[in-house]
C-alpha positions as CSV (number, residue, x, y, z in Angstrom):
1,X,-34.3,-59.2,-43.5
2,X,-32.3,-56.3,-43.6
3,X,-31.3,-54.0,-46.7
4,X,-27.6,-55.3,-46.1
5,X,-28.9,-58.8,-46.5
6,X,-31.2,-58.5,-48.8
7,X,-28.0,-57.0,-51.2
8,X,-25.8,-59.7,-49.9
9,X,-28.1,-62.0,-51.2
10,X,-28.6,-60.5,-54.2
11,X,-25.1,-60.8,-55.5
12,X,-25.0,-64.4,-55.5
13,X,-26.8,-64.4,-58.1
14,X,-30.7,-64.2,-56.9
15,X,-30.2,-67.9,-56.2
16,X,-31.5,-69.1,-52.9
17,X,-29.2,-70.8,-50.8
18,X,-28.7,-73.8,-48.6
19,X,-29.1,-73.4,-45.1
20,X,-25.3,-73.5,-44.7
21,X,-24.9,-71.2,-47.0
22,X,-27.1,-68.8,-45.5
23,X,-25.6,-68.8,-41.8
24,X,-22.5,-67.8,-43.8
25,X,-23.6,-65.2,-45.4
26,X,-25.2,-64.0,-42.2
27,X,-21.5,-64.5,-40.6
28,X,-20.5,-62.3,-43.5
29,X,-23.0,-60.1,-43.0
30,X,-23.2,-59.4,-39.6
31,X,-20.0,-61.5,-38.0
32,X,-19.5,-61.2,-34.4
33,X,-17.4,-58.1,-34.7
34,X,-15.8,-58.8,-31.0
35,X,-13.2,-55.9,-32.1
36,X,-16.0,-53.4,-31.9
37,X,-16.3,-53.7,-28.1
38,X,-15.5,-51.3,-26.1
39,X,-15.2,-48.7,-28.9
40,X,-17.2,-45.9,-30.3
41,X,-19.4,-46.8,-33.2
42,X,-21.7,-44.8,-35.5
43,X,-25.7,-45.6,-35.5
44,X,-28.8,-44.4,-36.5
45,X,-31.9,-43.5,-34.2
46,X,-35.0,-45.7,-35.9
47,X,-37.2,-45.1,-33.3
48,X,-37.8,-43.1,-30.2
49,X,-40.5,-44.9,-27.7
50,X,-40.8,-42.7,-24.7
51,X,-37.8,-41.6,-23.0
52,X,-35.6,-44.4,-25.1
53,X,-33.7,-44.5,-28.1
54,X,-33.7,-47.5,-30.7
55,X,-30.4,-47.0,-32.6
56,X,-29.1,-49.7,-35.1
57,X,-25.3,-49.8,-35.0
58,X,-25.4,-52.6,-37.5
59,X,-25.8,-54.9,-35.6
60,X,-27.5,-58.2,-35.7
61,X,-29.6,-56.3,-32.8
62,X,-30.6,-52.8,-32.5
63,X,-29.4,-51.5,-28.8
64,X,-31.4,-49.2,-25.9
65,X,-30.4,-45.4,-24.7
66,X,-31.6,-43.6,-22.2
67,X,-32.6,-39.9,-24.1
68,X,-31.1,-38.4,-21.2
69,X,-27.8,-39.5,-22.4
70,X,-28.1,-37.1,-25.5
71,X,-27.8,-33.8,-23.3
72,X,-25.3,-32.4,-21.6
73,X,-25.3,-31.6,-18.0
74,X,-28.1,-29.5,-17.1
75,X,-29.0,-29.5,-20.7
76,X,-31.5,-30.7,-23.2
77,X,-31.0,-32.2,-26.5
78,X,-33.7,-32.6,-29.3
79,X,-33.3,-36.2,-30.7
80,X,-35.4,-37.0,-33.8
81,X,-35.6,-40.4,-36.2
82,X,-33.0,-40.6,-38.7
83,X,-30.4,-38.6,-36.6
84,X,-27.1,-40.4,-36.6
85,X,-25.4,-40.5,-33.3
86,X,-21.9,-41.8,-31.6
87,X,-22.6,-44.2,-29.1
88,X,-20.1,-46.6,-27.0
89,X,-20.9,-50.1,-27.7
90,X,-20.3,-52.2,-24.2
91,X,-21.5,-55.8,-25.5
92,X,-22.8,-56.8,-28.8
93,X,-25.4,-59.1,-27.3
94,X,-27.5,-58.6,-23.6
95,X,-29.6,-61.4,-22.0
96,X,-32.6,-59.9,-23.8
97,X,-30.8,-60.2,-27.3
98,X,-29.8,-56.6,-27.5
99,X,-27.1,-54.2,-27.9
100,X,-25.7,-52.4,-25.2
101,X,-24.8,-49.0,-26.1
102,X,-23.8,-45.9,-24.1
103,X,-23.9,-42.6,-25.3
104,X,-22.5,-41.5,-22.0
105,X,-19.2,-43.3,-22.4
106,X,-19.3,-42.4,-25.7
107,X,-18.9,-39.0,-24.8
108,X,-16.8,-39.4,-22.5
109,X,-14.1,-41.5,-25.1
110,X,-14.2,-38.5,-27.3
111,X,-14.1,-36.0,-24.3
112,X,-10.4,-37.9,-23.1
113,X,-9.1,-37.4,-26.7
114,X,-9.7,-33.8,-26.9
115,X,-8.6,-33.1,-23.1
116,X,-5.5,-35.4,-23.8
117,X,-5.1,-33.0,-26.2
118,X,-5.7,-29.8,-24.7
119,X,-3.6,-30.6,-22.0
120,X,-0.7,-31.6,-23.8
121,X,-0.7,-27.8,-25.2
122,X,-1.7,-26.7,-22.1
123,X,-5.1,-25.0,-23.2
124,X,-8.4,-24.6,-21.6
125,X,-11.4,-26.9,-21.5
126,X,-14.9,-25.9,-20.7
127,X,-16.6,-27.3,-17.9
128,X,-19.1,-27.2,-15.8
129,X,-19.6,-27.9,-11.8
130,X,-21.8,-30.7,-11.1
131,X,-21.4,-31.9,-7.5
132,X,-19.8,-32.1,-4.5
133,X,-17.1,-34.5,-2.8
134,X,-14.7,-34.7,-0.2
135,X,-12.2,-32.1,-0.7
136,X,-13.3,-30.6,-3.6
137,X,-16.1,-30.5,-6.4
138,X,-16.9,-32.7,-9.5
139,X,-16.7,-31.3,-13.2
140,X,-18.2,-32.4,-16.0
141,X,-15.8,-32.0,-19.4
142,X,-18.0,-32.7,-22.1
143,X,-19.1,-36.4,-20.8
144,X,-15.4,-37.0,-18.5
145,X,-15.7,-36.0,-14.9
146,X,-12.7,-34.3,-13.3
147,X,-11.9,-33.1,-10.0
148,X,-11.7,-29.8,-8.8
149,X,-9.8,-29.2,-5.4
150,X,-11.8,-27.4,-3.1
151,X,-8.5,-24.6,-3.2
152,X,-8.4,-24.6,-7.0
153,X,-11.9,-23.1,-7.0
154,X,-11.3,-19.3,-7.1
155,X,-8.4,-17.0,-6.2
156,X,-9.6,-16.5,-2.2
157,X,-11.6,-19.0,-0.4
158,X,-15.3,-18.9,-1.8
159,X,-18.1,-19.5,1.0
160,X,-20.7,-20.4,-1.5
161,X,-20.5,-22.1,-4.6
162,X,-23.6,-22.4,-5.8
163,X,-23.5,-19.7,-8.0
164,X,-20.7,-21.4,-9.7
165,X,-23.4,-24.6,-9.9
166,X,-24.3,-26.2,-13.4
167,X,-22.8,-22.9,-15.2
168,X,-20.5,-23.4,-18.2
169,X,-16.7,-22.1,-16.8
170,X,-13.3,-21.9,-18.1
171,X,-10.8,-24.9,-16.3
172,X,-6.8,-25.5,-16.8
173,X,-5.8,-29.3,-16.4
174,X,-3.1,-29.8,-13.6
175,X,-2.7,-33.5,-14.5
176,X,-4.6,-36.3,-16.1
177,X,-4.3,-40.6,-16.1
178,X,-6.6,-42.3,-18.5
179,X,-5.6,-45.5,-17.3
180,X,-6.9,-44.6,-14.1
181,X,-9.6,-42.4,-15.3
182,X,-8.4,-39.5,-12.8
183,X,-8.7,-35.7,-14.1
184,X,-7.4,-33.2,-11.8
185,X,-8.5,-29.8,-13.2
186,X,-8.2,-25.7,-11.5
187,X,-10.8,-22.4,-12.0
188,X,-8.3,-20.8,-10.1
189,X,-5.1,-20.9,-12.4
190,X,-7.4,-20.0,-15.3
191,X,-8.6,-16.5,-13.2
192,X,-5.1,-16.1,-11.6
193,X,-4.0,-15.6,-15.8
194,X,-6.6,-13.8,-16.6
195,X,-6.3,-11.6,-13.7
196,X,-2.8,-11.1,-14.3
197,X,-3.3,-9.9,-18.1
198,X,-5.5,-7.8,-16.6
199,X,-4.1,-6.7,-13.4
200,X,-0.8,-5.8,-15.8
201,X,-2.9,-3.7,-18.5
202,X,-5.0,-1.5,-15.5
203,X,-2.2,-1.1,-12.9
204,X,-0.3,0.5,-16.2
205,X,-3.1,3.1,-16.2
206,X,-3.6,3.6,-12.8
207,X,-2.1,6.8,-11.2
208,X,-1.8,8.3,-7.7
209,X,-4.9,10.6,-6.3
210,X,-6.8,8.8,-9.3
211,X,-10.3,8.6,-8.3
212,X,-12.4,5.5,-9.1
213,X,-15.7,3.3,-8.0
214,X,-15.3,0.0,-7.1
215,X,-17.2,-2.9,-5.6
216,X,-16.3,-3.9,-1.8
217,X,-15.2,-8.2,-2.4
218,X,-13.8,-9.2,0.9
219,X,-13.6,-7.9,4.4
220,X,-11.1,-8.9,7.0
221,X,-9.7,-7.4,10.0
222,X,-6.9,-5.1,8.9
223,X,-9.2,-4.0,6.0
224,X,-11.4,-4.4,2.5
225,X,-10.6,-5.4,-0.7
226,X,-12.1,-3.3,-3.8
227,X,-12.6,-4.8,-6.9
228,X,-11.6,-2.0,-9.4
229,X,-13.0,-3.7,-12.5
230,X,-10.5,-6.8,-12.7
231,X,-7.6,-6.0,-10.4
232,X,-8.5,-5.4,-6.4
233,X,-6.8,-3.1,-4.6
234,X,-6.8,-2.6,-0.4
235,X,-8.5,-0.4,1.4
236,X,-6.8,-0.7,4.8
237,X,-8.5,0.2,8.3
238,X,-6.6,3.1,8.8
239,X,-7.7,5.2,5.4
240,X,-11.6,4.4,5.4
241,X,-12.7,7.1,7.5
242,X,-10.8,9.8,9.3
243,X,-12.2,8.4,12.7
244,X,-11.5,5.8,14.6
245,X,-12.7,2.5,13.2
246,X,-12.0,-0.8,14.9
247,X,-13.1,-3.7,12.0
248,X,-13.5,-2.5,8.5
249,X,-17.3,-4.2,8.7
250,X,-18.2,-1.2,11.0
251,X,-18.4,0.9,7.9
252,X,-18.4,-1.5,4.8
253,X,-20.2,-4.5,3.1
254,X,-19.8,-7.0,0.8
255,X,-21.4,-5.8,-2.3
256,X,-21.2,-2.4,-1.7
257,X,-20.0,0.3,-4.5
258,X,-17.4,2.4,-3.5
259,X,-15.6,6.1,-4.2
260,X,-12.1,5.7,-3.4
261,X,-8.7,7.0,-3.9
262,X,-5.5,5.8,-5.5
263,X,-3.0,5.9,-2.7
264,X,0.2,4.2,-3.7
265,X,0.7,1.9,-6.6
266,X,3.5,-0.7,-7.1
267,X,4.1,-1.9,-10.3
268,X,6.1,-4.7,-9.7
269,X,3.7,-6.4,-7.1
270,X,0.8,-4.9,-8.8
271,X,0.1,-3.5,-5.2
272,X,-2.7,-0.9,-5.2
273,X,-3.5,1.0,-2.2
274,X,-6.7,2.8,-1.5
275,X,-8.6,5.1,0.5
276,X,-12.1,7.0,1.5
277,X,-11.0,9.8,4.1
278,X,-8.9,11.3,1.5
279,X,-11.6,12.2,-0.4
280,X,-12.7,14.1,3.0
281,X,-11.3,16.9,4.5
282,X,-8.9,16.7,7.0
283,X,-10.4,17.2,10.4
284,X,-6.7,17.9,11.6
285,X,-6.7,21.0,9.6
286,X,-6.5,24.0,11.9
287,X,-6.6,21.8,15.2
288,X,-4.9,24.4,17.0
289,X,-7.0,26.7,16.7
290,X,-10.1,24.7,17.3
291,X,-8.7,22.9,20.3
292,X,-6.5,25.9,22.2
293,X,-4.3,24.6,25.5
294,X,-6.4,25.1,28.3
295,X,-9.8,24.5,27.0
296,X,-12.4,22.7,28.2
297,X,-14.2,20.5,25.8
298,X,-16.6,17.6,25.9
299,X,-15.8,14.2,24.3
300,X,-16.9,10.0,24.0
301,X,-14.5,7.3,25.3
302,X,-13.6,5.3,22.3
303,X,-10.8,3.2,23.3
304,X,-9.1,2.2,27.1
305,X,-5.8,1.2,26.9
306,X,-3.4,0.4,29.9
307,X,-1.6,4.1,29.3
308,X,-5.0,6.0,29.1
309,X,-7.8,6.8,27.6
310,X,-8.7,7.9,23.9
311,X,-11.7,10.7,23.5
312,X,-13.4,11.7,20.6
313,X,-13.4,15.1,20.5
314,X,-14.8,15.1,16.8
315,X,-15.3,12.5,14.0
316,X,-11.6,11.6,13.1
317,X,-9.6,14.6,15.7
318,X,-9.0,11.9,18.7
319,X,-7.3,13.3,22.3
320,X,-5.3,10.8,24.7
321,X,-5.9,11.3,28.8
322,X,-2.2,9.6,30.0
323,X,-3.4,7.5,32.8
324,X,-1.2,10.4,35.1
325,X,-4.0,12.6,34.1
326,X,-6.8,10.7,34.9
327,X,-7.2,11.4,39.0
328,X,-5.3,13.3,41.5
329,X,-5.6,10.5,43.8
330,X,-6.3,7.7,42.2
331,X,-2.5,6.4,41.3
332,X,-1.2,3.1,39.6
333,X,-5.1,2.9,38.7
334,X,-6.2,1.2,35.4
335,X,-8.1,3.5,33.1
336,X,-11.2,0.9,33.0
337,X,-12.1,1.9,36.5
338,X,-12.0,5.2,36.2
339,X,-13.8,5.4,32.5
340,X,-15.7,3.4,30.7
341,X,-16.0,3.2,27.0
342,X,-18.8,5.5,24.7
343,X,-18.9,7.3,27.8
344,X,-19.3,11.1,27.8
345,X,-16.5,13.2,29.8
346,X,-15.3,16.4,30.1
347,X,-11.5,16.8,30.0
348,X,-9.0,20.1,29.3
349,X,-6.1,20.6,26.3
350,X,-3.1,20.2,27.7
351,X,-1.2,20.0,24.3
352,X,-1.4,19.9,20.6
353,X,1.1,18.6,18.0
354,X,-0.5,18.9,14.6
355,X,2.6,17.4,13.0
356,X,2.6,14.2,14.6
357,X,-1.2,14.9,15.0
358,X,-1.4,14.4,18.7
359,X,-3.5,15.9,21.5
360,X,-2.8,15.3,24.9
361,X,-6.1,15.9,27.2
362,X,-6.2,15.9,31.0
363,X,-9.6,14.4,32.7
364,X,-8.2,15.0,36.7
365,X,-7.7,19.2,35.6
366,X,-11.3,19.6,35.3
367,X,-12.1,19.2,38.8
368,X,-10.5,21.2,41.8
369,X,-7.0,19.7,43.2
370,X,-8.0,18.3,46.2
371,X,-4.6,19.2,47.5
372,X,-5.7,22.9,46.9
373,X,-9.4,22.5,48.0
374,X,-7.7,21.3,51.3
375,X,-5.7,24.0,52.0
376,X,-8.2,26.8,50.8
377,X,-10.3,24.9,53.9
378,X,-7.7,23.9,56.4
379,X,-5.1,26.7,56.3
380,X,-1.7,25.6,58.4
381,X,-3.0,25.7,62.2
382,X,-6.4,24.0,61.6
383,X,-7.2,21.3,63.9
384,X,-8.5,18.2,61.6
385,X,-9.9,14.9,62.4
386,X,-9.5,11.3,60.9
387,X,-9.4,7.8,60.8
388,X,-5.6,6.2,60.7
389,X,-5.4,4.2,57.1
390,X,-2.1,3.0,58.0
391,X,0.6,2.4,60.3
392,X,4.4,2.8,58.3
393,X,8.3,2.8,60.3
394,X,8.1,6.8,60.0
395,X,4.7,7.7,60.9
396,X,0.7,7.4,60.2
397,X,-1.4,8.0,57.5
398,X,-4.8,10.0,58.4
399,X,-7.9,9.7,55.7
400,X,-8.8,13.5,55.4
401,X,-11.7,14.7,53.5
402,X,-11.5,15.4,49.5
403,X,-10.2,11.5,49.3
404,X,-6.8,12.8,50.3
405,X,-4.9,11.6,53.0
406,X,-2.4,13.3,55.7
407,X,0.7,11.8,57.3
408,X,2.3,12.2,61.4
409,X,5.4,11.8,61.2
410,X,7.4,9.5,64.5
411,X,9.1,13.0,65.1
412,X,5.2,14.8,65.9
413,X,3.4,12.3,68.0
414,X,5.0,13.5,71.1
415,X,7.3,16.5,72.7
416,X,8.9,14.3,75.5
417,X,8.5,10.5,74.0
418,X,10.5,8.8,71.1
419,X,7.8,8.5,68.5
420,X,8.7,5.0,67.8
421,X,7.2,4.2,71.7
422,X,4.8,6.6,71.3
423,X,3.1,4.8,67.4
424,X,2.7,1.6,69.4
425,X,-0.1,3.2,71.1
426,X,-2.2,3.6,67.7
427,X,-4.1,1.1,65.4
428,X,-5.9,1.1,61.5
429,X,-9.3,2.8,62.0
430,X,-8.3,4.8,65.1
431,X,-10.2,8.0,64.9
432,X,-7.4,10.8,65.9
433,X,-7.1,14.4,66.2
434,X,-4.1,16.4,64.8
435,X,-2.8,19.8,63.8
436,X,-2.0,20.9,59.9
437,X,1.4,22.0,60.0
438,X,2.0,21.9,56.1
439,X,0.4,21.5,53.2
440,X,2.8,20.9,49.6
441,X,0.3,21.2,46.7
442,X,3.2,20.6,44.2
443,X,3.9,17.3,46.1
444,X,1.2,16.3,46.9
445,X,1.8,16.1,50.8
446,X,-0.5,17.3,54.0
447,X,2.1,17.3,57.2
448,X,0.2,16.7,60.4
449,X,1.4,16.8,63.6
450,X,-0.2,15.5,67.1
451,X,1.8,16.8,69.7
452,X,1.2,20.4,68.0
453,X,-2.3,20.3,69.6
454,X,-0.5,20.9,72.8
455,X,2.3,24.1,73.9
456,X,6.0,22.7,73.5
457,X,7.5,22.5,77.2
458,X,9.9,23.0,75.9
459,X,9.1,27.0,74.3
460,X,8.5,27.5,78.1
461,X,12.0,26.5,78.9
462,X,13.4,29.2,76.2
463,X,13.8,32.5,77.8
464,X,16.2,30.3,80.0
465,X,20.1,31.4,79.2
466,X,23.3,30.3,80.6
467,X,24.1,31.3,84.2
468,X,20.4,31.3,85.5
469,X,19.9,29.3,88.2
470,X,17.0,26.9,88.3
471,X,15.3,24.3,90.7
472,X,14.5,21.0,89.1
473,X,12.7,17.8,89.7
474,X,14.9,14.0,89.4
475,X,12.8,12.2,86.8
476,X,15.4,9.9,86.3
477,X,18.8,8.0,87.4
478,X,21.4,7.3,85.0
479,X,25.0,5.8,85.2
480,X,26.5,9.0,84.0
481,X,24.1,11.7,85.3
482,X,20.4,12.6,86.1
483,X,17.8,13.8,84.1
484,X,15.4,16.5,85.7
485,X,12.5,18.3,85.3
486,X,12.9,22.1,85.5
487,X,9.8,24.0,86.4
488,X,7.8,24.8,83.7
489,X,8.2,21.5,82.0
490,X,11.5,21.3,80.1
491,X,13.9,18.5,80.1
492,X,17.5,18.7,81.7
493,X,20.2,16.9,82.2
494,X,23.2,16.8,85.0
495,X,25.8,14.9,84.0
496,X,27.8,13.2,86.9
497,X,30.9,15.4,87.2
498,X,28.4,18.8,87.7
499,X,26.9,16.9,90.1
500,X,28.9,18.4,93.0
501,X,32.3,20.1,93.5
502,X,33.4,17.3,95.9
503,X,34.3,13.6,94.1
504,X,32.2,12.1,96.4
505,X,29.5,13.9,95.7
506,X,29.4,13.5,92.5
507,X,28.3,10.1,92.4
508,X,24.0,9.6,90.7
509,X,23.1,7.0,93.1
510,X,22.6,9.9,95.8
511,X,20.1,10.9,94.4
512,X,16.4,9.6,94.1
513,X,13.5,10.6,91.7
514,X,11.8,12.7,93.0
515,X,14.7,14.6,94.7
516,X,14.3,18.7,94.3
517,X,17.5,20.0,92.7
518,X,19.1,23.2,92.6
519,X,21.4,24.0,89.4
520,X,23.1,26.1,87.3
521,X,22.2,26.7,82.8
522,X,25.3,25.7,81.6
523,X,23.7,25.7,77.9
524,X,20.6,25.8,75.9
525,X,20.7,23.0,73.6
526,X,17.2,23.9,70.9
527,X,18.3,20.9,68.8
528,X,18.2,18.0,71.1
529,X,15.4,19.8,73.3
530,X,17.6,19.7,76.3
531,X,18.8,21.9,79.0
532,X,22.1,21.2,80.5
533,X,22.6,22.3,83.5
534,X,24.9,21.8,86.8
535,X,24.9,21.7,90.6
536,X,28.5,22.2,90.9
537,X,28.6,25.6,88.7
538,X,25.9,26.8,90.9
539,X,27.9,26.3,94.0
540,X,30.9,28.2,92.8
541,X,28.4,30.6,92.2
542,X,27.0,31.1,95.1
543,X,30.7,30.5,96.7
544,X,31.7,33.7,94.3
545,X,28.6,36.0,95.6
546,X,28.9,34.9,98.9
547,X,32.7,36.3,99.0
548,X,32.0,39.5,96.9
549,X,28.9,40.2,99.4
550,X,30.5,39.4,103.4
551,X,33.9,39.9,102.7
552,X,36.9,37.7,102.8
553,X,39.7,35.6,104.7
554,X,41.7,38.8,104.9
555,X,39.2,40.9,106.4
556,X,39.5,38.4,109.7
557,X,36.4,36.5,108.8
558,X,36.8,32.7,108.0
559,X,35.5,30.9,105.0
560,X,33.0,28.6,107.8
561,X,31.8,32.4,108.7
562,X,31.0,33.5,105.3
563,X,29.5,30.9,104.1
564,X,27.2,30.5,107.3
565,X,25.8,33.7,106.6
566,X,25.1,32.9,103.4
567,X,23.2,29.9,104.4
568,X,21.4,31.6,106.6
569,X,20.3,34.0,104.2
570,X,19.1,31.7,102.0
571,X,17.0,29.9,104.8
572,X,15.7,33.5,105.3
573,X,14.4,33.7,102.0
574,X,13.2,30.3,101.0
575,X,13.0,28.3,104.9
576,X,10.8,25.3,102.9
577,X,14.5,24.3,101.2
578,X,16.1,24.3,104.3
579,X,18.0,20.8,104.9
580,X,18.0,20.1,101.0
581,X,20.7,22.3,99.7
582,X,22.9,19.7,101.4
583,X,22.5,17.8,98.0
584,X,22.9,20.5,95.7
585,X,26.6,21.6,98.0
């Protein structure tokens, strides 16, 4: 019997009572005490038999807990007899006739009163991280488990947590149901305050050109984050080195301590800018003078663009070759097949801004112009010889040596044949010979010419002037004349009213290729390479010197007598023409 019998019994008096009497005072004693379920009740630890508690609750049985109950997460507590402990009892009575006590719920009771009321006045609660679920993490507050949102973990998304992992931290409670036993707490908004009372207090002492270490926290693509000692501030691509640096990882780690500059700082976003080449010197200092127009220099490739080509000519002075520059005869080329990058080239200044820091280099300039090299080797005159690359409406296009090319225009394939007949004769790969005629090193153009490889009939036909009389071959019959070939290999042409002094005998069809022609240069025509000439000038002519030379009518001689004589004269001189002046008079 218990001490709290033993005194109930004793105030009745000492006197033993009936058996009824006794099951009442044990009612009164002990009662069933259903209101005491489910609540938190005070006991005392009687016993501790290995890893168990026996804890009377004052109870008609004393009740079981687990020791591990007693200790926080990831913690130990020391639990001796006599200690008197808050426990949650479930059910007065279990199948073995003992209490069922919790000193996990019991915890947790008195944890939802306290967070109930720290988040009605919107404080913090300590915590700690105990697990991991879907979307988020697990808390422990002190015996009541919360949730914590994978996003309400830090300020920026944090790879690893395990750091974080059964360590004491500082939560804010975004909402709460203890009917539903959910807890929805944040580690973020508690740093995002604290980072702002500090972000506030350092930005206020931060100036510009301020020097300061910090600690490299996040790398991305357009730069690094530096922690500063409670605010970060970023280091962008472009202000970590004075060279070219394509990702910020190239240079930087995570972890890494830091001398950097204050660049700009913006109170109102608490925007702090940084750098590390400003703590350099400035490579662009004096460019002019290192890198003088016209010098040759040596750089690396570091980046190939559509538009060129960017060299290194030293850490953090860069030089762009425009793709123009690149080759003399390499056009509409892109810059990856004539350079490759990290490669090693040699190109010339071909001008310097240090204002807008800008150095325009030429790759093409450090090799002879092939256009030059040509003609220092094939001065005009020089007979060349190539393959035809291709076949265009004005001409051909001859591969030369020097990977140049030279071009026959329709006009210089022939002296005597329309060029357009005269290109049907040609196809690509043809190997043909042909004459330089001109070379144009400012535009790029080598003139070639085929029918310069032979004497122009046509110079032959030049001492020719108007008057002299000429015999000419019919190379052709025409509706309105004949074309002839004079001696000597020009071109002439009778047209059909010089072809006699007669109407009838000025009609074409009397005459036959091949027909030998005597006429008269009535002009020179050097444009159209023709000679005009006519049968019926030359008979006047002759008429003329025939009269000046044997007289006249008036002298008694007839025209018939005159003009006998003068036949016969002429058959004296040349008796192989005889019969064929008919057609020339």
């Amino acid at each position: 019997m218990t001490e709290q019998t033993a005194r109930s019994v004793g105030a009745r008096g000492g006197q033993p009572p009936a058996a009824e009497s006794f099951a009442q005072l044990l009612d009164e004693a002990y009662g069933t005490r259903e209101d005491l379920e489910g609540t938190v009740v005070v006991g005392t630890v009687i016993s501790i038999e290995n890893d168990v508690a026996v804890i009377d609750v004052g109870l008609k049985a004393e009740g079981r807990v687990s020791l591990r109950e007693f200790g926080a997460h990831g913690q130990s507590q020391e639990l001796k007899v006599g200690d008197r402990v808050e426990v949650y009892l479930e059910r007065m009575e279990s199948r073995t006739g003992e209490a069922v006590l919790s000193r996990e719920k019991a915890r947790r009771e008195e944890a939802w009163v306290k967070l109930e009321q720290a988040f009605a006045k919107a404080e913090r609660v300590q915590g700690v991280i105990i697990g991991r679920v879907k979307g988020g993490f697990t808390v422990d507050l002190s015996g009541a488990v919360a949730f914590l949102p994978g996003s309400q973990v830090d300020v920026r998304p944090v790879r690893d947590i395990t750091p974080l992992m059964d360590s004491i931290e500082p939560f804010q409670i975004l909402k709460m149901d203890r009917r539903r036993g959910n807890i929805v707490v944040s580690r973020r908004a508690v740093l995002e305050e604290a980072r702002a009372e500090q972000r506030a207090e350092l930005v206020s002492n931060l100036r510009e050109g301020q020097v300061l270490e910090g600690v490299v926290k996040n790398i991305t693509d357009y730069g690094a984050f530096v922690d500063l000692g409670g605010i970060d501030g970023l280091l962008h691509v472009t202000d970590i080195a004075w060279k070219r640096t394509n990702h910020p990882s190239e240079v930087l780690s995570i972890g890494q301590t830091v001398r950097v500059q204050v660049i700009k700082v913006n109170p109102e976003t608490q925007r702090i800018s940084l750098g590390m080449k400003q703590l350099e010197a400035d490579p662009w200092d004096g460019v002019g003078a290192k890198y003088p127009v016209g010098a040759r220099l040596r750089g690396r490739v570091t980046n190939i663009t559509e538009y060129g080509a960017f060299v290194e000519l030293e850490p953090g002075v860069e030089g762009l070759v425009h793709v123009s520059e690149m080759s003399w005869t390499k056009k509409n080329v892109h810059p990856g097949k004539i350079v490759s990058t990290s490669q090693e080239i040699e190109v010339m200044v071909l001008d310097v801004d240090p204002v807008k820091r800008r150095i325009s280099l030429g790759l093409k300039q450090c090799v002879e112009n092939p256009w030059e090299e040509f003609l220092r080797r094939h001065p005009t005159g020089t007979v060349i010889e190539g393959a035809v690359k291709s076949i265009t409406e004005f001409g051909l296009f001859i591969g030369l040596n020097g990977d140049v090319d030279g071009m026959v225009h329709l006009s210089d394939l022939s002296w005597d044949k329309p060029g357009e007949a005269v290109i049907q004769g040609y196809k690509k790969g043809d190997v043909v010979k042909a004459r330089v005629i001109e070379v144009s090193i400012e535009r790029e153009r080598i003139g070639l010419g085929v029918k310069q490889l032979t004497d122009d009939p046509f110079a032959r036909a030049a001492p020719l002037k108007k008057g002299d009389a000429v015999t000419c071959v019919v190379s052709a019959v025409r509706d309105n004349g004949v074309e002839v070939m004079i001696e000597g290999g020009a071109t002439g042409f009778i047209r059909r009213g010089d072809l006699g002094r007669e109407r009838t005998d000025q009609r074409p069809d009397r005459f036959a290729v091949g027909d030998r022609v005597d006429a008269q240069v009535v002009s020179v025509e050097r444009d159209s390479r023709r000679v005009v000439l006519s049968v019926k000038a030359l008979e006047i002519a002759e008429e003329e010197e025939a009269m000046a030379q044997f007289g006249s009518s008036d002298s008694g001689a007839s025209l018939g007598d005159i003009l006998g004589a003068a036949i016969s004269r002429r058959a004296e001189q040349d008796p192989d023409d005889t019969g064929k002046g008919g057609k020339s008079g």
